[in-house]
Backbone as a ProteinNet text record, in pm:
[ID]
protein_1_A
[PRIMARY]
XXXXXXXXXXXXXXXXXXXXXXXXXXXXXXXXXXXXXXXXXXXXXXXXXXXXXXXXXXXXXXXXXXXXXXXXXXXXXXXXXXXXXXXXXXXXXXXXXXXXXXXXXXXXXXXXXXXXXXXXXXXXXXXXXXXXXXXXXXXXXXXXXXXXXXXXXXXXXXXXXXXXXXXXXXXXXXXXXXXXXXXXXXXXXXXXXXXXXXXX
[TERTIARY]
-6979.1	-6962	-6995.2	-6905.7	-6924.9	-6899.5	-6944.5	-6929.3	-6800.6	-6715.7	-6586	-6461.3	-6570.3	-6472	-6504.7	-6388.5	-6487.1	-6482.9	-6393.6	-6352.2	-6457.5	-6547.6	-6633.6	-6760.4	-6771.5	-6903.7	-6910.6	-6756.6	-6768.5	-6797	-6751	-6732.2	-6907.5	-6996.7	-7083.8	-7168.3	-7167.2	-7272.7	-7230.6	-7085.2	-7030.5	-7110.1	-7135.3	-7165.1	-7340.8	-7430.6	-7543.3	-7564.4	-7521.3	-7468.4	-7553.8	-7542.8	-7590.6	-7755.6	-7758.8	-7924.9	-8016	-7936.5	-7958	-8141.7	-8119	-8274.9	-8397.2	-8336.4	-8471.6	-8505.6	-8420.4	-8418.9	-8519.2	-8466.7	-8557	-8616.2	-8716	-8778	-8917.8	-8949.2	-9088.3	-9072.3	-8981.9	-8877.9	-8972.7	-8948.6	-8950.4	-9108.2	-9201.2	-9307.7	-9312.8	-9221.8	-9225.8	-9064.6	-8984.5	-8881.8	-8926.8	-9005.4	-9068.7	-9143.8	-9248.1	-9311.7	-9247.2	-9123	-9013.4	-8962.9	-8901.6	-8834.7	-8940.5	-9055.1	-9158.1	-9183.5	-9221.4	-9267.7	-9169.8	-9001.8	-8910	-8936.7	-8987.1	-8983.2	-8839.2	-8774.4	-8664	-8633.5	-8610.9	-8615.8	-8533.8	-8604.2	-8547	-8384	-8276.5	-8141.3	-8106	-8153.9	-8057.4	-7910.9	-7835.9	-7767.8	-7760.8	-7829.6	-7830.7	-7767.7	-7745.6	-7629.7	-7714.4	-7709.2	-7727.5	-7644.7	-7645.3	-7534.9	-7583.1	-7525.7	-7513.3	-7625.4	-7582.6	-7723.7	-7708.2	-7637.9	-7670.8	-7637	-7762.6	-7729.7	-7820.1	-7820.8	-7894.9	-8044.6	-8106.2	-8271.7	-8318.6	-8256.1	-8351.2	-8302.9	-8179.6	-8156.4	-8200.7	-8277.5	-8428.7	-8518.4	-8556.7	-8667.3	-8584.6	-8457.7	-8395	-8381.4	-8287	-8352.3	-8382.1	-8584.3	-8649.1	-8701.6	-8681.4	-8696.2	-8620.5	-8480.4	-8403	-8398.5	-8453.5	-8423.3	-8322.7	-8256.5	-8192	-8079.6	-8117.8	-8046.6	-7978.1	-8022.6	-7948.4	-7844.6	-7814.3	-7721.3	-7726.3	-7703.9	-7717.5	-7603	-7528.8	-7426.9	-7472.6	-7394.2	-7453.1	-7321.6	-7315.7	-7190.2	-7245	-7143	-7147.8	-6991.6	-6999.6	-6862.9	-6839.8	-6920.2	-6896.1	-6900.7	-6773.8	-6730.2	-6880.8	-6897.8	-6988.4	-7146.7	-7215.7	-7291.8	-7343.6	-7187.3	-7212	-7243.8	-7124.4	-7105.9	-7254.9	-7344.6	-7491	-7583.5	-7548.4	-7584.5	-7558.6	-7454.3	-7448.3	-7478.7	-7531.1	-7526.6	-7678.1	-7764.4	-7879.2	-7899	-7755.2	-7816.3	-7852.9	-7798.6	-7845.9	-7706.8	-7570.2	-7482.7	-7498.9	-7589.2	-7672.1	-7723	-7783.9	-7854.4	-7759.9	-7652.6	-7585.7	-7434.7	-7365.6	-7233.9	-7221.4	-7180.2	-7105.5	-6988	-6941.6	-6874	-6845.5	-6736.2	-6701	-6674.3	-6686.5	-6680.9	-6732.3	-6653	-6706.3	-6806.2	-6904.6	-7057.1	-6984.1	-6921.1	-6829.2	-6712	-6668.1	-6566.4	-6594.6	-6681.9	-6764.7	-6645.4	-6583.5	-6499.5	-6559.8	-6633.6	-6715.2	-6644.3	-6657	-6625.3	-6739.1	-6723.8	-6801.8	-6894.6	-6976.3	-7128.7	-7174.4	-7178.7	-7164	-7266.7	-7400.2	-7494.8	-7613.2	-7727.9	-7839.6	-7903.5	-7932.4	-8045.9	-7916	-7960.5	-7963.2	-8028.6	-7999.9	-8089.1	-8039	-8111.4	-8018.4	-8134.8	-8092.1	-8196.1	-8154.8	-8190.3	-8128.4	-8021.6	-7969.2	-7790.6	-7792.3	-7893.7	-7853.8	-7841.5	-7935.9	-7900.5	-7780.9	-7716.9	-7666	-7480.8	-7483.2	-7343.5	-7325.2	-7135	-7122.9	-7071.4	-7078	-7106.7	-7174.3	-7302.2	-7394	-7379.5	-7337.8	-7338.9	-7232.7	-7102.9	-7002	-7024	-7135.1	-7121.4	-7237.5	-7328.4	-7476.1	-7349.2	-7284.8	-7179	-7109	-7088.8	-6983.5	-7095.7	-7184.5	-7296.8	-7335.1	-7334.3	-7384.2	-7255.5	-7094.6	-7039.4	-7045.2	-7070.5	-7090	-7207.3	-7359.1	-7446.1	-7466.5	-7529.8	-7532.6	-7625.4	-7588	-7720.2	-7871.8	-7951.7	-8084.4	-8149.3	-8014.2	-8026.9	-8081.9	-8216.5	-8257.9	-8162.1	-8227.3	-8200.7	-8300.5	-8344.5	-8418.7	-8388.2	-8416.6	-8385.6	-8497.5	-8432.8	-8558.2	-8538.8	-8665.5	-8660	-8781.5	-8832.9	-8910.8	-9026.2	-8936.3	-9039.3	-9044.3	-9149.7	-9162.1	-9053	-9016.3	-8921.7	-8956.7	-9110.3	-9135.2	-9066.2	-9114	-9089.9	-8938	-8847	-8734	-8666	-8710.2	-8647.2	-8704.6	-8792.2	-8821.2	-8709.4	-8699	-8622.8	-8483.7	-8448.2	-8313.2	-8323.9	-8474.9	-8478.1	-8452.5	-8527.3	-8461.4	-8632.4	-8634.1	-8775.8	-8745.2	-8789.3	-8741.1	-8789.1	-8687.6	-8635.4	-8628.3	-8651.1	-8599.1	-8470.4	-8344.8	-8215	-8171.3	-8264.5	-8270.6	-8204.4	-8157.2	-8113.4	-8202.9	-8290.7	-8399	-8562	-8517.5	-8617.5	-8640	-8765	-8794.1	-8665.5	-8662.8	-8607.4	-8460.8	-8394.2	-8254.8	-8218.4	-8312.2	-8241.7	-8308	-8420.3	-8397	-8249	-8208.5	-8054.5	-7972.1	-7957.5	-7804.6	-7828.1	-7948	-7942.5	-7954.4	-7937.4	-8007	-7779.2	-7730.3	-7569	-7528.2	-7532.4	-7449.3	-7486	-7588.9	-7566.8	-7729.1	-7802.1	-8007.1	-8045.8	-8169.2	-8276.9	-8394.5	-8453.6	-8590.7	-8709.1	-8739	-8880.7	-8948.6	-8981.3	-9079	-9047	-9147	-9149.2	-9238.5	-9242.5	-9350.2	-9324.6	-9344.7	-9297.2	-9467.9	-9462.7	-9602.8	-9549.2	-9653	-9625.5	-9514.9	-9540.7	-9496.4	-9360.7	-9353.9	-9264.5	-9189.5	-9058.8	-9044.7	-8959.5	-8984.3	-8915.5	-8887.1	-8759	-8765.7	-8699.3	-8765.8	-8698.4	-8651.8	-8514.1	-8439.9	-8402.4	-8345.8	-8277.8	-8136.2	-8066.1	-7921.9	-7956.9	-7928.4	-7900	-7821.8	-7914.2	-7821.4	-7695.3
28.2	116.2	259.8	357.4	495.7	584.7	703	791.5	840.3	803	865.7	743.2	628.9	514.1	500.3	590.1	557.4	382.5	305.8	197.7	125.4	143.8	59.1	100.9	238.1	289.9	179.8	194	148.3	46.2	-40.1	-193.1	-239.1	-159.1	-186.2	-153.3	-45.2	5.8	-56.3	-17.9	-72.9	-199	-278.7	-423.2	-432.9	-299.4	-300.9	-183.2	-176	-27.7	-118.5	-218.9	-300.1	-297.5	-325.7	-310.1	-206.9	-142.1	-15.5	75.4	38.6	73.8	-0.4	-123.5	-198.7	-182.9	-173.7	-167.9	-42.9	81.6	181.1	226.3	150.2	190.1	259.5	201.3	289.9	395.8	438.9	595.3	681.1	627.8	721	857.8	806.9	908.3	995.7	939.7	1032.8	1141	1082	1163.5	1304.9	1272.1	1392.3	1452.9	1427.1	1518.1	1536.7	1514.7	1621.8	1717.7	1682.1	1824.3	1905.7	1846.2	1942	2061.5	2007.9	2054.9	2168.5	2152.8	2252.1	2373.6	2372.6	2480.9	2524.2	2456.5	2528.6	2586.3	2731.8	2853	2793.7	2820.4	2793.8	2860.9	2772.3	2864.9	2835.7	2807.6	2740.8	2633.3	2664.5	2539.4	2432.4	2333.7	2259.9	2131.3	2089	1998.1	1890.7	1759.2	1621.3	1575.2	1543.7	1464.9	1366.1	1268.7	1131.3	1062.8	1117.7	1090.9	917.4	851.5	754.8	704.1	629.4	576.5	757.2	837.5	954.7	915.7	861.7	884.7	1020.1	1104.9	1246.4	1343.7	1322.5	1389.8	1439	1384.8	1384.7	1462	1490	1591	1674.3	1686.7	1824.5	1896	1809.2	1878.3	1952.6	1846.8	1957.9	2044	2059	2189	2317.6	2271.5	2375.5	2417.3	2351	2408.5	2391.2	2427.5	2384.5	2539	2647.3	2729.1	2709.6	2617.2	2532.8	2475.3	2426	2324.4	2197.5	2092.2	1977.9	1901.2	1941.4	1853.3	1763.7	1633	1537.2	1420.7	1406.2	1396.7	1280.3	1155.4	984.6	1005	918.2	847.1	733.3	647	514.4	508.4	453.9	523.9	452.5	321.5	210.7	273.2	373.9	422.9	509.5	672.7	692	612.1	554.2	426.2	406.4	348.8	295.4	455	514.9	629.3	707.1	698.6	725	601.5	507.5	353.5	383	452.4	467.7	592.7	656.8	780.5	915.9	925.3	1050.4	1183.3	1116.2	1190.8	1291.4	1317.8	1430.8	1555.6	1459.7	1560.7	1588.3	1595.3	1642.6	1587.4	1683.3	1668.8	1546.3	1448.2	1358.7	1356.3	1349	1389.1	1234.5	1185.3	1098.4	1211.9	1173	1272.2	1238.3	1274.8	1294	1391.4	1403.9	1433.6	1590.5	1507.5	1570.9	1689.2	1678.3	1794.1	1777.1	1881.5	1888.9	1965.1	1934.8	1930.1	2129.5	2226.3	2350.7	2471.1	2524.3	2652.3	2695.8	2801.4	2842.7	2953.4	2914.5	3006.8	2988.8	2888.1	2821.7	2755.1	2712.9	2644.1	2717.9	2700.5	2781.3	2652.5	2543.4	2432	2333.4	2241	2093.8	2007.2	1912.2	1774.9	1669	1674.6	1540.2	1398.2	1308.1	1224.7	1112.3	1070.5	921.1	925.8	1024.8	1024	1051.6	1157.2	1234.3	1103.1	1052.3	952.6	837	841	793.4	820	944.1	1023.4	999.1	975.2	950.7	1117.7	1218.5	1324.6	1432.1	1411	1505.1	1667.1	1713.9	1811.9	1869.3	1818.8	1853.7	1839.4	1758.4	1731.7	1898.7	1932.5	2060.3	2191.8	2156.6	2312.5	2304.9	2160.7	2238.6	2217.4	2162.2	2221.6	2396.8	2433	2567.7	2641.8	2613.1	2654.9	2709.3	2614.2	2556.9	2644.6	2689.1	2741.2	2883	2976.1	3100.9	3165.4	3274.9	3273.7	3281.6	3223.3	3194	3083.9	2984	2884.4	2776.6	2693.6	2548.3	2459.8	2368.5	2246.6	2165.7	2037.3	1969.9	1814.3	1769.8	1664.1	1541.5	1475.3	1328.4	1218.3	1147.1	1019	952.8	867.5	788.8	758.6	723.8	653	767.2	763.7	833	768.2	886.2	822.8	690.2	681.3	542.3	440.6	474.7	335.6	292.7	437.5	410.3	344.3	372.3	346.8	201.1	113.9	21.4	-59.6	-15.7	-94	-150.5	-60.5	-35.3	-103.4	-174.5	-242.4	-196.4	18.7	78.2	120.5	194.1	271.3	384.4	518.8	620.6	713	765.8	861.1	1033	1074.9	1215.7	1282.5	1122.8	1171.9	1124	1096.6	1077.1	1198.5	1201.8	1284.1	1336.2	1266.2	1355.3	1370.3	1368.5	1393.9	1555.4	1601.3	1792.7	1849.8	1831.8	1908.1	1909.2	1784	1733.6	1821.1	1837.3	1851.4	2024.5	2062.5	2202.6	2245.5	2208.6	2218.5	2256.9	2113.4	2084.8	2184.9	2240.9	2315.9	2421.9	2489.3	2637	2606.7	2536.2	2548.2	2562	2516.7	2509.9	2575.4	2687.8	2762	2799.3	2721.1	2690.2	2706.3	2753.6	2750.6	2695.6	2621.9	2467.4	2541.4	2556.3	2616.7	2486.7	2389.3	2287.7	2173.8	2080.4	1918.3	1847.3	1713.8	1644.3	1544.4	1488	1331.2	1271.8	1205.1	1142.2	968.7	890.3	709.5	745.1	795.1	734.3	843.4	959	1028.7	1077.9	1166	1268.6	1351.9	1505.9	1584	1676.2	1731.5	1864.8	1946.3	2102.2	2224	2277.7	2340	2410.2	2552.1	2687.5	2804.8	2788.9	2830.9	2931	3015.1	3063.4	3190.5	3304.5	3414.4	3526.6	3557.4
260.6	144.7	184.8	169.4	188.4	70.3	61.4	-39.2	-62.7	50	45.5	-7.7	35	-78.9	-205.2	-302.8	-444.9	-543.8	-467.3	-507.9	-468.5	-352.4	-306.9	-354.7	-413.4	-499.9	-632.8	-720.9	-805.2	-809.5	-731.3	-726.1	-682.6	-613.3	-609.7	-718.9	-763.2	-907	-1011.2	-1050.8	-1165.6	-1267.3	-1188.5	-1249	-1248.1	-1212.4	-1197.6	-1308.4	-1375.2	-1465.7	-1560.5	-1640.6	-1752.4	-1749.4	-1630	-1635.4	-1532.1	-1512.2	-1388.9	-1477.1	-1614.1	-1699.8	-1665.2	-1655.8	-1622.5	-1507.9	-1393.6	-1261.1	-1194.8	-1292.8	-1214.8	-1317.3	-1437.8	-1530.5	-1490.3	-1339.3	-1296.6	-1216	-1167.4	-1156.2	-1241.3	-1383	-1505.4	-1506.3	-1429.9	-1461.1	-1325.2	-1222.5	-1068	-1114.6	-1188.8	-1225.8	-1308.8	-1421.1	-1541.7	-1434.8	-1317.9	-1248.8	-1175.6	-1128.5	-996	-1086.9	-1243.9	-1270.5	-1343.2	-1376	-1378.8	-1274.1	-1177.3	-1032.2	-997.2	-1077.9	-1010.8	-1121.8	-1227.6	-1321.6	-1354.6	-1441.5	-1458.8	-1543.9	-1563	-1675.1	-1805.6	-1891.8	-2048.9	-2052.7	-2088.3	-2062.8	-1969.1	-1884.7	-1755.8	-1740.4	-1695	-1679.6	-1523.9	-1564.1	-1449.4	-1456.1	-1352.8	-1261.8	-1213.3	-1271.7	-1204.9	-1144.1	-1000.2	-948.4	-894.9	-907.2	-866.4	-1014.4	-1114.4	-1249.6	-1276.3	-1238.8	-1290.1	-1421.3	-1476	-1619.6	-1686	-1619.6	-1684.7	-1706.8	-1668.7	-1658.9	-1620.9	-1577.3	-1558.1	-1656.5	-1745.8	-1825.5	-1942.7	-1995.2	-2122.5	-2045.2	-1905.4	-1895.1	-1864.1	-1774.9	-1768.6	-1870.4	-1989.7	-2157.7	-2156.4	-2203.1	-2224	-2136.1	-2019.4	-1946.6	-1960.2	-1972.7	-1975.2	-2145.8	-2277.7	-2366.5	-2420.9	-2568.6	-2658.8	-2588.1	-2564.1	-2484	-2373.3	-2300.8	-2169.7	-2157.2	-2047.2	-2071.6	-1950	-1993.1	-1872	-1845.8	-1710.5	-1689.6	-1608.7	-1604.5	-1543.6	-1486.4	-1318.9	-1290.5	-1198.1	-1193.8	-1139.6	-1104.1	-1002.7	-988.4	-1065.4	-1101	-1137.2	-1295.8	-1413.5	-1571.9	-1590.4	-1595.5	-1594.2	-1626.9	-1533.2	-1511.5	-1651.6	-1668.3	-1745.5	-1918.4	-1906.5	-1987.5	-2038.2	-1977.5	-1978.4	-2041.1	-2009.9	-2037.2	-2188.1	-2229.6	-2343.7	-2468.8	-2394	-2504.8	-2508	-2408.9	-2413.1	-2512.7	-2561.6	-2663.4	-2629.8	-2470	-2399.5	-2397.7	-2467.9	-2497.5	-2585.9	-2675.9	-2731.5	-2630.7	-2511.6	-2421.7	-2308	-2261.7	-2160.6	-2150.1	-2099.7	-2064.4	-1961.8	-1998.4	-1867	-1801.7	-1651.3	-1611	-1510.2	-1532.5	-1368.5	-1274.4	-1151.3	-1038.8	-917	-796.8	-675	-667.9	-589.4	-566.3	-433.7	-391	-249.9	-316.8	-398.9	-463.8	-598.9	-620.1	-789.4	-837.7	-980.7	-1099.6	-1098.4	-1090.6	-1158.1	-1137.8	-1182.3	-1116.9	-1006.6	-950.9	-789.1	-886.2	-872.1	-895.6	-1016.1	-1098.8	-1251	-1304.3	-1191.7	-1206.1	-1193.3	-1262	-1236.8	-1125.9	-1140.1	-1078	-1045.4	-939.3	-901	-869.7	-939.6	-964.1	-881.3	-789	-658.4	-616.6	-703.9	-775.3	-646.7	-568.5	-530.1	-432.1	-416.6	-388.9	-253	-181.3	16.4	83.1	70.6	183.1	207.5	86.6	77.6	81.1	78.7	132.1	276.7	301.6	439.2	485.7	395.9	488.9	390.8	404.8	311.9	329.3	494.4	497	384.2	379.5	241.4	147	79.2	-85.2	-34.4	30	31.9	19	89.1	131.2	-53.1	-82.2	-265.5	-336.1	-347.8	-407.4	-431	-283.1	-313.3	-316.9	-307.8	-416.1	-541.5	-618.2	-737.1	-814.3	-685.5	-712.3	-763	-801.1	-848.6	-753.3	-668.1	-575.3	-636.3	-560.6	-574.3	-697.1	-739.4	-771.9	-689.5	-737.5	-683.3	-712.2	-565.1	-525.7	-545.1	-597.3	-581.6	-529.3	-370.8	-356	-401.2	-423.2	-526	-469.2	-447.2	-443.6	-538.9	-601.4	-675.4	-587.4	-451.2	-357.6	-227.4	-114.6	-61.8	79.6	198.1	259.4	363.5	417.8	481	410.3	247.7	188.7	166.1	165.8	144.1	234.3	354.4	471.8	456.7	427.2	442.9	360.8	259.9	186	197.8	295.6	395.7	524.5	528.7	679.1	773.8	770	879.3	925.2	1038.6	1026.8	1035.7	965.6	966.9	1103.4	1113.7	1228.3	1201.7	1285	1332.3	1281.1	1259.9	1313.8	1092.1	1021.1	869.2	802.5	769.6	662.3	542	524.3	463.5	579	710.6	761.2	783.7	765.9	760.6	816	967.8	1048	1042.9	1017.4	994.7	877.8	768.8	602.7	615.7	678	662.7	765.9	873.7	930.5	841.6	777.2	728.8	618.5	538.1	408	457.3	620.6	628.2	677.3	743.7	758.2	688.9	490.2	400.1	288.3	321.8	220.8	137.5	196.2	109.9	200.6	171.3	258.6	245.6	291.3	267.3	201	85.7	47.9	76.2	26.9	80.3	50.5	103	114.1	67.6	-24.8	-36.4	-19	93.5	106.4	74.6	4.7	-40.4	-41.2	-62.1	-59.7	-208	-313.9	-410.5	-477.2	-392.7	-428.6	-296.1	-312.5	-197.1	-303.8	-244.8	-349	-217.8	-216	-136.3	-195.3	-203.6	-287.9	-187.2	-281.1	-161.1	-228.3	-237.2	-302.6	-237	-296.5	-288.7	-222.2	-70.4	-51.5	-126.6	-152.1	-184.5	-157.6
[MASK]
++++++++++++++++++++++++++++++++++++++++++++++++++++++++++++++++++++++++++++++++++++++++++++++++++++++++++++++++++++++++++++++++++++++++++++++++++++++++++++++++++++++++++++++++++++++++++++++++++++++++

């Protein structure tokens, strides 16, 4: 399964869409302290990609304010689907979409919310480069995971490496080639968050 097959995204999420809530219901208090942690200005408009059934969309909300706006973009209908049955179609625009050629206009986003999704692109450097498309200069990036990357990698039956895609040196690279530049890292046991800016 690759990011660039969207038949094989779907076919894998699709049918995990029904209970994708219960699944990552303990997400829920490492998610409110990542978009905490990013501060995102009242009025903002920010961009979830790869959102899922929308679990981060209720704190993007209320971060960004009734002035804001929250788009929130899946490949898989299923996903959103789950997402608006949960009642979160109040709080943000849903979008089907490739992660890799975002639907936006070029400079249209204040923030990004990248919950789950880097490691999992088969070419991350392209979805970072239309990202900061998409971006307004000196708009954040925030990359997310729930869990920190040992553990992720465990879960994957891999041991993490140098050559990771969210390892320091790899992801300040690929974000200083496409357009960001790495303000910092927290890989902790129970979280990993990395902030990134829009270059000017």
């Amino acid at each position: 399964m690759t990011a660039r097959d969207p038949a094989a995204i779907r076919a894998f999420f699709g049918p995990r869409a029904a209970d994708w809530e219960a699944r990552t219901a303990v997400d829920l208090l490492q998610i409110e302290r990542a978009v905490a942690d990013c501060a995102l200005p009242a009025g903002a408009r920010v961009l979830d990609v790869g959102c899922g059934t929308g679990r981060a969309v209720p704190a993007l909300r209320a971060a960004v304010g009734a002035a804001g706006q929250v788009l929130a973009l899946d490949l898989t209908p299923e996903m959103l689907h789950a997402a608006l049955a949960a009642g979160r179609g109040a709080l943000a625009q849903f979008v089907v979409a490739d992660v890799h050629r975002l639907p936006l206009a070029a400079g249209s986003v204040d923030a990004i919310h990248a919950q789950g999704i880097l490691p999992h692109l088969a070419d991350p450097a392209a979805a970072l480069h239309d990202w900061a498309r998409v971006a307004r200069p000196r708009a954040g990036l925030a990359v997310f995971h729930a869990i920190g990357r040992v553990a992720l990698a465990a879960i994957h039956r891999r041991t993490p490496s140098d050559d990771d895609v969210l390892a320091a040196g790899r992801l300040a690279a690929l974000l200083a080639a496409t357009g960001w530049r790495l303000e910092s890292i927290d890989d902790a046991p129970e979280r990993y968050l990395a902030r990134a800016r829009r270059c000017a």
